[in-house]
C-alpha positions as CSV (number, residue, x, y, z in Angstrom):
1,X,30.2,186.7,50.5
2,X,30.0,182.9,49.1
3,X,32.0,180.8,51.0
4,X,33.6,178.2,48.5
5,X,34.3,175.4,51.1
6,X,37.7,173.1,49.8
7,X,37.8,169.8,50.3
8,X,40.9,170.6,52.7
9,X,39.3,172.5,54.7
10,X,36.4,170.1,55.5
11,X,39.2,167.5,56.0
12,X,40.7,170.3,58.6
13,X,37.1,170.5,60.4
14,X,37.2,167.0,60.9
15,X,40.6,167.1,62.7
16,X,40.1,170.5,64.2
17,X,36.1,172.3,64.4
18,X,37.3,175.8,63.1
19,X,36.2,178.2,65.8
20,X,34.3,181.2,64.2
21,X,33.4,183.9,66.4
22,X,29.8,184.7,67.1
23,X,28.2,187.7,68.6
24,X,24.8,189.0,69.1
25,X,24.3,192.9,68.6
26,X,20.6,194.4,68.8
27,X,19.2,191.4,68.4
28,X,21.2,190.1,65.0
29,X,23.6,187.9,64.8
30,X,27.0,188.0,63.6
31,X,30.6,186.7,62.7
32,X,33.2,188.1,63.9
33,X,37.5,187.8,62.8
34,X,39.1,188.6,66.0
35,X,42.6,189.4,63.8
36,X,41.1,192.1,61.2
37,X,38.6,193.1,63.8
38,X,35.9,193.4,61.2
39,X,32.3,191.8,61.4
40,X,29.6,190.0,59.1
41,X,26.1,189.7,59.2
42,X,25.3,185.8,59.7
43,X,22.0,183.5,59.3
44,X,19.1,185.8,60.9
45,X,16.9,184.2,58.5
46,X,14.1,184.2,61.1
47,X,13.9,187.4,61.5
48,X,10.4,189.1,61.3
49,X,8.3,185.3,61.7
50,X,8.2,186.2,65.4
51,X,5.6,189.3,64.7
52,X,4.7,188.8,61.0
53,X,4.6,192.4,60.4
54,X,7.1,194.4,58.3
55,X,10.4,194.6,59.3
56,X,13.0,197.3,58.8
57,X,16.4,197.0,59.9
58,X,19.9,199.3,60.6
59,X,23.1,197.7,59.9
60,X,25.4,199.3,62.2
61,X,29.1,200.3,60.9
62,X,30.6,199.2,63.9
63,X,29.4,196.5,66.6
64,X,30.8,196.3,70.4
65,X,31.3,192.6,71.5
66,X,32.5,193.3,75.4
67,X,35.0,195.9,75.3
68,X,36.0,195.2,71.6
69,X,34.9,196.7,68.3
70,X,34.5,195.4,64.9
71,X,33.4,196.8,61.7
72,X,30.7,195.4,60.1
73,X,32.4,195.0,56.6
74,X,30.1,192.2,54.7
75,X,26.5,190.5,54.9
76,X,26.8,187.0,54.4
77,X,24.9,184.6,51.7
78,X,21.9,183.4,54.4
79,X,21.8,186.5,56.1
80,X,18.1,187.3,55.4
81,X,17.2,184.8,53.1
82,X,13.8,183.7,53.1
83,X,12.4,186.9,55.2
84,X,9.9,187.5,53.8
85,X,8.4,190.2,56.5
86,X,11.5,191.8,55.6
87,X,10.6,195.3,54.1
88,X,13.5,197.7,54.2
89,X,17.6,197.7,55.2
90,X,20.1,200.3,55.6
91,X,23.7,198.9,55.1
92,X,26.4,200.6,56.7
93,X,29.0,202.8,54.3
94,X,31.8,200.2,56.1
95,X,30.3,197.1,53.8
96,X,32.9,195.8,51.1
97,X,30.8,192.6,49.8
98,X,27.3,191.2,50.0
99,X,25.6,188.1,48.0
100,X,22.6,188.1,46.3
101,X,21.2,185.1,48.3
102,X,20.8,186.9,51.4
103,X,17.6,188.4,50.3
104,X,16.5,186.1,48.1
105,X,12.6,185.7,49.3
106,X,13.0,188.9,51.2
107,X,10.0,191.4,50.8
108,X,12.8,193.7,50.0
109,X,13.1,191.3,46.7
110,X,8.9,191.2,46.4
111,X,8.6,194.8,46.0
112,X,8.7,196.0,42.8
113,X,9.5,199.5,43.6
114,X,13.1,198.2,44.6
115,X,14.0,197.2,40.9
116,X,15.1,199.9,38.4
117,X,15.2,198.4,34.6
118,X,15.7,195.4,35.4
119,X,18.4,195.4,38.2
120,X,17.7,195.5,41.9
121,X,19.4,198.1,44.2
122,X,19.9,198.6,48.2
123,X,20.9,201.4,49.3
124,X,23.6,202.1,46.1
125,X,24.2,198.1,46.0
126,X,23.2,196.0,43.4
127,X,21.5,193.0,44.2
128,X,20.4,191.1,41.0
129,X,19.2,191.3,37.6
130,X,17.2,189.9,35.6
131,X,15.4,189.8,31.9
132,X,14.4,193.0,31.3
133,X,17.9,194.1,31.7
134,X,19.6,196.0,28.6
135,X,21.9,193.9,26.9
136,X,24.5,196.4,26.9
137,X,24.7,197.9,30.6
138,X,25.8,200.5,31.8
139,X,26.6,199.8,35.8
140,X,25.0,203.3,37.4
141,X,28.1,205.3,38.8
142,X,26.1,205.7,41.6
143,X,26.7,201.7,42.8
144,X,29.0,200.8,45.6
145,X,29.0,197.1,45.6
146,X,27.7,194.5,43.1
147,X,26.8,191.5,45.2
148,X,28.4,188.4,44.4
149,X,26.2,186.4,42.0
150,X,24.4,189.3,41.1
151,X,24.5,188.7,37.1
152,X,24.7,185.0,37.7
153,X,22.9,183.0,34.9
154,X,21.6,186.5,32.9
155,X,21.2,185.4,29.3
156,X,20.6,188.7,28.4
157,X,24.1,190.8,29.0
158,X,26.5,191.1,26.0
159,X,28.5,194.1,27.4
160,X,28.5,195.7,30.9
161,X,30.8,198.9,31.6
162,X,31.6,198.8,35.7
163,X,32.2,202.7,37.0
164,X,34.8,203.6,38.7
165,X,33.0,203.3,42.2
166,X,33.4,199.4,42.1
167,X,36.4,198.3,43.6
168,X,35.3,194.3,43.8
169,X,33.9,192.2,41.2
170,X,32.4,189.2,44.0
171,X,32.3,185.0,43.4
172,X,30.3,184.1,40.5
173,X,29.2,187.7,39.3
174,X,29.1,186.9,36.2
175,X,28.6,183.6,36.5
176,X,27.2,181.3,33.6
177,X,26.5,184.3,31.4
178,X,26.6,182.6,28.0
179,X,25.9,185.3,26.1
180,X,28.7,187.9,27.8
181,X,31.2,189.0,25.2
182,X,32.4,192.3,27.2
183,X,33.4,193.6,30.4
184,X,34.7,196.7,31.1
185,X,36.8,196.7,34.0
186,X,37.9,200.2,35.9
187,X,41.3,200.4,37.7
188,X,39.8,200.7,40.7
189,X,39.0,197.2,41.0
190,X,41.2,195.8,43.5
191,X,39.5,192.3,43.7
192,X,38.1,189.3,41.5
193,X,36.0,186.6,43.0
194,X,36.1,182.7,42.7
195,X,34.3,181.9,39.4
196,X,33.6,185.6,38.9
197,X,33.5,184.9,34.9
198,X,33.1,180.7,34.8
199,X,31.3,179.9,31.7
200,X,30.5,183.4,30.4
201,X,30.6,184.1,26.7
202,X,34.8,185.3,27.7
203,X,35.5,182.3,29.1
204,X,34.5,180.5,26.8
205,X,35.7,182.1,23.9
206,X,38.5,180.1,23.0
207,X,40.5,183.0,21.3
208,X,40.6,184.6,24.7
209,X,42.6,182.3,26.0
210,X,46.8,183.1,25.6
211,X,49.1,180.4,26.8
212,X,46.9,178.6,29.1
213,X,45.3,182.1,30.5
214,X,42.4,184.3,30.3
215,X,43.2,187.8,30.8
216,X,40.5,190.9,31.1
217,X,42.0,194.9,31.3
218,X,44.9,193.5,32.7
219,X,43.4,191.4,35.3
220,X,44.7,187.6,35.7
221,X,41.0,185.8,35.7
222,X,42.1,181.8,35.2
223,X,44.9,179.9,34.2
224,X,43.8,176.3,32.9
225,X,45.7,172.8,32.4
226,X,47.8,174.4,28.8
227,X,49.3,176.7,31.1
228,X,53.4,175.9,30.7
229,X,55.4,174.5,34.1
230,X,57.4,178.0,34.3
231,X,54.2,180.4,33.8
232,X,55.1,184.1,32.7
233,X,52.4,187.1,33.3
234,X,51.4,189.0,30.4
235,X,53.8,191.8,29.9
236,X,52.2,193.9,27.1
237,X,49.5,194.8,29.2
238,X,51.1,194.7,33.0
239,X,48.8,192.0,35.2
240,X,47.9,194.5,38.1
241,X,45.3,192.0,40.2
242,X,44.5,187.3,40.3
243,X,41.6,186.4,40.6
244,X,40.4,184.3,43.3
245,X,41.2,180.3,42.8
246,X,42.8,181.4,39.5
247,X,45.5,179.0,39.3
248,X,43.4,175.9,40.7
249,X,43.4,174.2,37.8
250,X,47.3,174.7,36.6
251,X,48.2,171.0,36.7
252,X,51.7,171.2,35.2
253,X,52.9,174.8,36.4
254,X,56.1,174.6,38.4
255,X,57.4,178.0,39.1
256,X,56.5,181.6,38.6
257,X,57.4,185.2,39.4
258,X,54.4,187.5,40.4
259,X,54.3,191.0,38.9
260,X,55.6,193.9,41.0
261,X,52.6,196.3,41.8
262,X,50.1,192.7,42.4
263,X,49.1,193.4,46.1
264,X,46.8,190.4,46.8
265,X,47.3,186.6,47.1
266,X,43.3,186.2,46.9
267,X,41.4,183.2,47.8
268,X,42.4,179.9,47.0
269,X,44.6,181.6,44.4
270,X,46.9,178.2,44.2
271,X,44.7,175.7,45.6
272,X,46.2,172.2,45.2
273,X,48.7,173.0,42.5
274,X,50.2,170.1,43.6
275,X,54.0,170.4,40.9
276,X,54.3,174.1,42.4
277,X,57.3,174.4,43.7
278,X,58.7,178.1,43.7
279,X,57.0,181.3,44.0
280,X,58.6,184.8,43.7
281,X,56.4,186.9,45.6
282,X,56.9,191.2,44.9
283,X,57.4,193.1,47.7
284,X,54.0,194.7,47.0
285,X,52.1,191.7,48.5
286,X,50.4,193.4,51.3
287,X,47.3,190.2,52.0
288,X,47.5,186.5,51.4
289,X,44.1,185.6,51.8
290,X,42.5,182.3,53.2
291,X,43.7,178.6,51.3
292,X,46.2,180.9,49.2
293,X,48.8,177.9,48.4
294,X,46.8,175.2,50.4
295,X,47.8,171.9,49.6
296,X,50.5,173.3,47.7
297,X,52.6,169.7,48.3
298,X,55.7,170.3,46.7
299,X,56.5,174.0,47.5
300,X,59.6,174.6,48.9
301,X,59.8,178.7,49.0
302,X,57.6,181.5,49.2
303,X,59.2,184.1,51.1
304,X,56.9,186.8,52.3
305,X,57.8,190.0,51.6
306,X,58.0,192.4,55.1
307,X,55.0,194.4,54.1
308,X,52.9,191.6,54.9
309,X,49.6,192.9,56.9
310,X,48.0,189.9,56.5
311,X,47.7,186.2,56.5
312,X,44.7,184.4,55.6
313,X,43.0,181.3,57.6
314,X,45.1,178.1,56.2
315,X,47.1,179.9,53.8
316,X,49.9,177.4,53.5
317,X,48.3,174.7,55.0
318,X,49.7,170.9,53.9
319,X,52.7,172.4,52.6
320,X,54.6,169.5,53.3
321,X,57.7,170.5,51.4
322,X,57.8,174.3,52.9
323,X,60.7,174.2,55.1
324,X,60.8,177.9,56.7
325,X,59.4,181.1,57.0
326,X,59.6,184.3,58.3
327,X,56.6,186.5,58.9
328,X,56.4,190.4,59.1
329,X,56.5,192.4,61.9
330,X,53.1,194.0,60.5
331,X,50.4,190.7,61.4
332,X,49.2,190.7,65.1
333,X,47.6,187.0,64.3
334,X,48.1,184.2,62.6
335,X,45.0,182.1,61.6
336,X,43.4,179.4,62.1
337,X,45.2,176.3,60.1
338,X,47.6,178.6,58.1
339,X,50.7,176.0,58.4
340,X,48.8,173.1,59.7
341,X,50.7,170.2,58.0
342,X,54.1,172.2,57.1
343,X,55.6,168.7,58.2
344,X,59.2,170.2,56.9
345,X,58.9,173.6,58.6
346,X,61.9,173.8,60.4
347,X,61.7,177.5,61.8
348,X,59.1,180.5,62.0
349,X,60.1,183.6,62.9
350,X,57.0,185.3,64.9
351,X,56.3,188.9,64.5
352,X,57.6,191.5,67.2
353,X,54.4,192.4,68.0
354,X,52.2,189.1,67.5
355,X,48.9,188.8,69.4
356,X,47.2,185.8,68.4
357,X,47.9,182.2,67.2
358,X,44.2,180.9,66.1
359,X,43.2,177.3,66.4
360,X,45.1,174.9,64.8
361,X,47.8,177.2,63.4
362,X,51.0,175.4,63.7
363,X,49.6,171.9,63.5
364,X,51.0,169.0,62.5
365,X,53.6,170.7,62.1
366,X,56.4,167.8,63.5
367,X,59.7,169.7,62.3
368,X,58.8,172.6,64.1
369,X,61.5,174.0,66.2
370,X,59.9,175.8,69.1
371,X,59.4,179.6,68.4
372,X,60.0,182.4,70.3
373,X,56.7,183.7,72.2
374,X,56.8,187.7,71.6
375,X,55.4,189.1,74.7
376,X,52.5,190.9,73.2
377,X,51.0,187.4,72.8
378,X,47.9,187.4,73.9
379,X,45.7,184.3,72.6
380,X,47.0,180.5,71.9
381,X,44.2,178.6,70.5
382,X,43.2,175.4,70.5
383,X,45.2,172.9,69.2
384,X,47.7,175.4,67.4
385,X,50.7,173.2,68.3
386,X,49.0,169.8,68.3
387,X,51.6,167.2,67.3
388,X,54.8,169.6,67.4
389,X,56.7,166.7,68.0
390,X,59.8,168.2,68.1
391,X,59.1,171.1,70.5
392,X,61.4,170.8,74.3
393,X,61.0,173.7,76.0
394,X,58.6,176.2,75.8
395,X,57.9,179.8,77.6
396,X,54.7,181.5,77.8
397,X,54.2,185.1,78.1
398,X,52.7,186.8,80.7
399,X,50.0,188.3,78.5
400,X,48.7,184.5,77.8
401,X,46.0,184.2,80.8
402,X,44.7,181.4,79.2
403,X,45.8,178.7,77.4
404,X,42.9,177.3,75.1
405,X,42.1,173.2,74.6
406,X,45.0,170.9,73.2
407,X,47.3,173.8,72.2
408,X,50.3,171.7,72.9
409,X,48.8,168.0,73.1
410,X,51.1,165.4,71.4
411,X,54.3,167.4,71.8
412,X,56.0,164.1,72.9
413,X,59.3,165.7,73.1
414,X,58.7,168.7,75.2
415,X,60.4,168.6,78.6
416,X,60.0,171.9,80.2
417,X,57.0,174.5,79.9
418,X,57.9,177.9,81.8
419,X,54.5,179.0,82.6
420,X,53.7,183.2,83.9
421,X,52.9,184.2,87.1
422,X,49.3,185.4,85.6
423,X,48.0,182.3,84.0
424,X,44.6,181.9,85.4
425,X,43.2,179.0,82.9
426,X,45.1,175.5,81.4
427,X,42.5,174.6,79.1
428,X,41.5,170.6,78.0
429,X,43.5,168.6,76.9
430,X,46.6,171.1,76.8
431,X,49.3,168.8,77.2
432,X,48.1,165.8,77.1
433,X,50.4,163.2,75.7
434,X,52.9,164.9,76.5
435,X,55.1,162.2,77.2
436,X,58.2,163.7,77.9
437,X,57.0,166.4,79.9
438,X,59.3,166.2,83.3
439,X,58.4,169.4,85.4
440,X,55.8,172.1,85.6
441,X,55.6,175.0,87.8
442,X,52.0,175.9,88.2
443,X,51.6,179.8,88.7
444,X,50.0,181.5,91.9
445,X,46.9,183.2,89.7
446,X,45.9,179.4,88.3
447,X,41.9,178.6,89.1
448,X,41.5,176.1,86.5
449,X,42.9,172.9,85.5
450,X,40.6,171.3,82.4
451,X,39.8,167.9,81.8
452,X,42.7,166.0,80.4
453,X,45.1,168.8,80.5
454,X,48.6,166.5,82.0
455,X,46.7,163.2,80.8
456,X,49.5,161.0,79.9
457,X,52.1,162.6,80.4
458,X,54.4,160.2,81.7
459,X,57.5,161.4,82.5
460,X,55.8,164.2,85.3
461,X,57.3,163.5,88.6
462,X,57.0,166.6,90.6
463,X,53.8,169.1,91.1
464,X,52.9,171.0,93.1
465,X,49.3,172.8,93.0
466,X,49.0,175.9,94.2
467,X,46.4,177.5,96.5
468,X,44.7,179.3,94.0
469,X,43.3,175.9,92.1
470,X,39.4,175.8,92.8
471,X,38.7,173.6,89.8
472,X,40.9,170.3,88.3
473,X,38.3,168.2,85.7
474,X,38.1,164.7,85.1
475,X,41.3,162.5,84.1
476,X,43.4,165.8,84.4
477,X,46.6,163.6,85.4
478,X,45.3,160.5,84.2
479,X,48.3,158.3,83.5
480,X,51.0,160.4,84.9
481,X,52.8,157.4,86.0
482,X,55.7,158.9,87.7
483,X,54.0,161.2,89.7
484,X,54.9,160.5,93.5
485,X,53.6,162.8,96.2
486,X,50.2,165.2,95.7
487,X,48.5,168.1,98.3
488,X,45.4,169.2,96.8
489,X,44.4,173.1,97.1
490,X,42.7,174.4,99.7
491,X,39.8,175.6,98.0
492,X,39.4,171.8,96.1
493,X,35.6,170.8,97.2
494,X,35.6,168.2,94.3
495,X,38.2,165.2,93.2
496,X,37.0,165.0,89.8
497,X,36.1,161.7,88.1
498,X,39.6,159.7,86.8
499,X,41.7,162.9,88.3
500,X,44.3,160.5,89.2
501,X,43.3,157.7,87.4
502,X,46.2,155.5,86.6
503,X,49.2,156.7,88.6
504,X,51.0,153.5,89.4
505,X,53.6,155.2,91.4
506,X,51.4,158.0,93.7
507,X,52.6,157.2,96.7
508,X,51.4,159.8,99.0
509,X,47.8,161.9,98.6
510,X,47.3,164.4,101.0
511,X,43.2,166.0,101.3
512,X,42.3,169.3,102.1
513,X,39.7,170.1,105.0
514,X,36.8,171.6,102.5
515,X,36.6,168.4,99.8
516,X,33.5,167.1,100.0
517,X,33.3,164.5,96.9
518,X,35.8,161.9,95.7
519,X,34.8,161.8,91.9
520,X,34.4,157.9,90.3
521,X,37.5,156.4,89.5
522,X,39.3,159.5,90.8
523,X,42.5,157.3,92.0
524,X,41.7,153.8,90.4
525,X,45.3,151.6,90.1
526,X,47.2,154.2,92.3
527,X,49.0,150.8,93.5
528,X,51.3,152.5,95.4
529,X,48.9,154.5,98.0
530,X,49.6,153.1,101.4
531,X,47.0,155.3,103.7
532,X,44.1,158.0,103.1
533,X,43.2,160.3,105.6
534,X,39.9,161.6,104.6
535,X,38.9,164.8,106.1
536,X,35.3,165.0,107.7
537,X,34.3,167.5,105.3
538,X,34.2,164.2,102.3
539,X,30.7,162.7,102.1
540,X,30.7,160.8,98.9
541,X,33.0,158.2,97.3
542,X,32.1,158.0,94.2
543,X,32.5,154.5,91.9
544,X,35.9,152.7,91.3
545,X,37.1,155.6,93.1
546,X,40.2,153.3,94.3
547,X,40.0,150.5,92.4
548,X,42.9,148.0,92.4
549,X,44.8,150.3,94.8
550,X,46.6,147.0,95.7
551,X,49.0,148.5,98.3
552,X,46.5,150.2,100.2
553,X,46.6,149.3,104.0
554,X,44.9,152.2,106.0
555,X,41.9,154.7,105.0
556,X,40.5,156.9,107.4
557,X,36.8,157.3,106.8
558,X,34.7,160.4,108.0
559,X,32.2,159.8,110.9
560,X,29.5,161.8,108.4
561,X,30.6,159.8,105.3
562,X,27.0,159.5,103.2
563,X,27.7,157.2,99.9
564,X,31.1,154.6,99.4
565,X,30.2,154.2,95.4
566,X,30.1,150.3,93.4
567,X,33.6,149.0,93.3
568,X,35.0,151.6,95.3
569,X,38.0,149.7,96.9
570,X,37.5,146.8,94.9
571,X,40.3,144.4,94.7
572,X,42.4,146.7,97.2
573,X,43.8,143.4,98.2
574,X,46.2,144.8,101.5
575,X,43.0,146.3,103.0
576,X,41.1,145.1,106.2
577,X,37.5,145.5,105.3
578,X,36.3,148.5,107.9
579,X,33.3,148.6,109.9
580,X,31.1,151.8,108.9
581,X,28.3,153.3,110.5
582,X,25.0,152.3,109.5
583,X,23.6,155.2,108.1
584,X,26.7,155.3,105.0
585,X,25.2,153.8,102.0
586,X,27.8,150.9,100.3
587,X,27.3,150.4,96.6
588,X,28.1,146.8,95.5
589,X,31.2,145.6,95.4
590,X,32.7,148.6,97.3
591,X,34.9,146.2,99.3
592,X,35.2,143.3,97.2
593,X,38.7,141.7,97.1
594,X,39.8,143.4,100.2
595,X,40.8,141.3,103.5
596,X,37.9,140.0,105.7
């Protein structure tokens, strides 16, 4: 299916990489949405140049990605492209959309045999067209699928009559078909692609046009700049479906009440109408798809109706005016981006039975009250509540094992974070700059600690890290000025690079008997360290390691110590330079600045 990138969400990408799950599966590659549980074929664009023999493939209806399955429900536009050893595909019954592109240069598209009167089919879908196509067609009733783009450009096609089999009409279809006067469109078309009809002899017959809107069989197609700032539907003729993107280029329109009986927000439907202000959504809205009202500035209400099953990846993203919402107890995710930017969102309320926030989901959004965690929650990704200033206490359920990379970095009023018993992972960057953070309580089942995770935060005074804790990265408490007294884990072999870096008032640092390595910088400008006793397990010191530890009267050094790094005490200005055996190796400058 053609992807139609937005400028908003490559501006997203920028802030936040949009995670998109990838799995192999008998050797093909694929993309997989964790929230509808459904899979698509990605690039495997090489396949058959290993051998260069013929090639003939299985698309599976269902794929198994550890112990989870998804259904292989579309084939996307580089799939196979170029493959030219590819000879023969069988697509699963499961597939809902496909694109012409991915077997463009295929020997699937080579062989003749696979084009009937000018039309090419795979297994019931319909590919492409070309010249030799009758002017008026006849879609066979046979078809499944038309992929998207697969009329595209066809200067032949006056009329084409869809059966009844066809229940999408994909991106750019009928694309640029100048010489398309009619299209007969069955009922059981449930869903228009982007630029399905662009430039086609409909489009641009002017007399098709009503009020600023091109309608086909009672199907919503585009509304362009005429359309009036309070937009009515059609009523002679009931609108039952919108088209993908159909209201990105309604400038002036203001408000408008969807039809009772529509049962898709499609993709990019109200892209960037930037004077919409009020939607009346039916209660037949069952899927808002991806970028639905993105950039939406001025909307203020669009109440979902509690049928909702689904919510598309940045559906209301930079709606800055969008002050609450409430979600249905139907969704068990919310995507990636879908309020990132709601800087008036005051309150959410979660569904009962919510299992995933994706990356990015909530942020930016700095009027955000916290939410209440449902305790089906399983996955909060990274950076969902970057920036949610306004957050102060926080509780995590006990389904949440691991918390993913900056999901609540720049909360700089959040205090308290009740953590479960079960948490075994705090990701990067998790709470860094959290400023305000006073307290955490780390829990038993903890291993991991990533880099960055308490960087900053300034206001932590008391931690205590429990035995579990093999693993703490570099700078993980950087800056956590306030911090007084630390006991690292038992099972710590490594002080990480910068672990400590910056923690004017760390008074007291006690080592465990198995650390071996004391990372570079790992306590530079701890000023108030008054005495290390290093167990005889530590070999290495690495660079800077306590740097302008000014307070710093008495270390104890290990009898088997290998390697004091450059700088390592430098400018530790209360301590005696200590005699070492020979065999330890002192990097320059290691004890420069400290008393003779």
């Amino acid at each position: 299916m053609k992807k139609h990138i937005s400028t908003l969400l490559a501006l997203f990408i920028i802030l936040l990489p949009i995670t998109a799950e990838e799995a192999v599966y008998n050797d093909l590659r694929y993309t997989i949405d964790p929230i509808l549980r459904t899979a698509e074929v990605a690039d495997n664009s090489t396949v058959g140049w290993d051998v260069k023999s013929d090639v003939k493939l299985h698309i599976p209806a269902q794929i198994t990605v550890g112990q989870r399955t998804f259904t292989v429900t579309g084939i996307s536009e580089k799939a196979f492209k170029g493959c030219k050893y590819l000879a023969e595909i069988v697509l699963p019954p499961t597939l809902e959309y496909l694109s012409r592109s991915a077997f463009e240069g295929t020997g699937i598209w080579f062989n003749k045999e696979n084009w009937n009167e000018g039309a090419l089919f795979i297994d019931s879908c319909l590919i492409a067209t070309d010249k030799t196509i009758a002017p008026k067609y006849m879609v066979p009733t046979s078809t499944r699928l038309i992929a998207a783009g697969a009329f595209q450009g066809n200067k032949t096609l006056i009329r084409v009559e869809l059966p009844a089999s066809i229940k999408r009409i994909d991106n750019d279809v009928f694309r640029d078909c100048k010489n398309l006067t009619k299209v007969v469109i069955p009922t059981s078309v449930q869903w228009i692609g982007q630029d399905a009809f662009l430039n086609s002899g409909i489009w641009l017959n002017e007399k098709k046009w009503r009020k600023g809107a091109l309608y086909i069989d009672g199907c919503l197609i585009a509304v362009n700049a005429d359309a009036p700032e309070k937009f009515v539907f059609k009523d002679k003729t009931p609108t039952r479906l919108i088209a993908a993107g159909a209201f990105r280029n309604a400038k002036k329109v203001r408000t408008l009440s969807i039809p009772e009986g529509v049962t898709i927000i499609p993709v990019a439907c109200f892209y960037q109408c930037h004077e919409l202000s009020d939607v009346q959504l039916p209660s037949s809205i069952k899927c808002v798809e991806r970028l639905a009202f993105a950039n939406c500035e001025k909307l203020k209400s669009a109440t979902l109706p509690n049928g909702l099953e689904y919510l598309g990846a940045a559906a209301f993203s930079q709606c800055r005016n969008l002050k609450s919402q409430h979600l249905s107890d139907n969704l068990i995710g919310i995507p990636t981006a879908c309020f990132y930017l709601c800087s008036s969102l005051g309150s959410i309320t979660l569904p009962k039975r919510l299992e995933i926030i994706a990356d990015g989901a909530f942020a930016a959004c700095t009027n955000l009250e916290e939410p209440v965690l449902p305790p089906t929650l399983q996955h909060i990704g990274e950076k969902a509540f970057v920036s949610c200033s306004r957050f102060r206490e926080i509780s995590i359920p006990a389904s949440v094992i691991t918390i993913k990379k900056g999901a609540f970095m720049d909360c700089t009023h959040l205090t308290r974070v009740n953590l479960p018993e079960t948490l075994y992972a705090i990701d990067d960057e998790t709470f860094m700059n959290c400023i305000s953070l006073e307290r955490i309580v780390l829990p038993k089942a903890l291993f991991r600690i990533g880099k960055k995770a308490f960087n900053n935060c300034q206001e932590l005074f008391t931690l205590h890290l429990t035995d579990n804790i093999h693993l703490i990265e570099s700078e993980a408490f950087m800056g956590c000025k306030k911090l007084y007294e630390i006991a690292l884990p038992p099972q710590l072999r490594v002080l990480s690079d910068g672990t400590f870096a910056s923690c004017s008032n760390l008074y007291k640092l006690t080592f465990n008997d198995q650390l071996k390595m004391i990372g570079d910088g790992a306590c530079y400008q701890c000023r108030q360290l008054r005495e290390l006793i290093l167990p005889d397990s530590v070999s290495i010191i690495g660079e800077d390691a306590f740097t302008e530890c000014s307070n710093l009267r008495q270390v104890h050094f290990p009898a088997n110590l290998e390697t004091i790094g450059t700088n390592a005490f430098r400018d530790c200005s209360s301590l005696k330079q200590p005699a070492l055996p020979a065999e330890t190796t002192i990097g320059k400058n290691a004890f420069k600045g400290c008393k003779k």
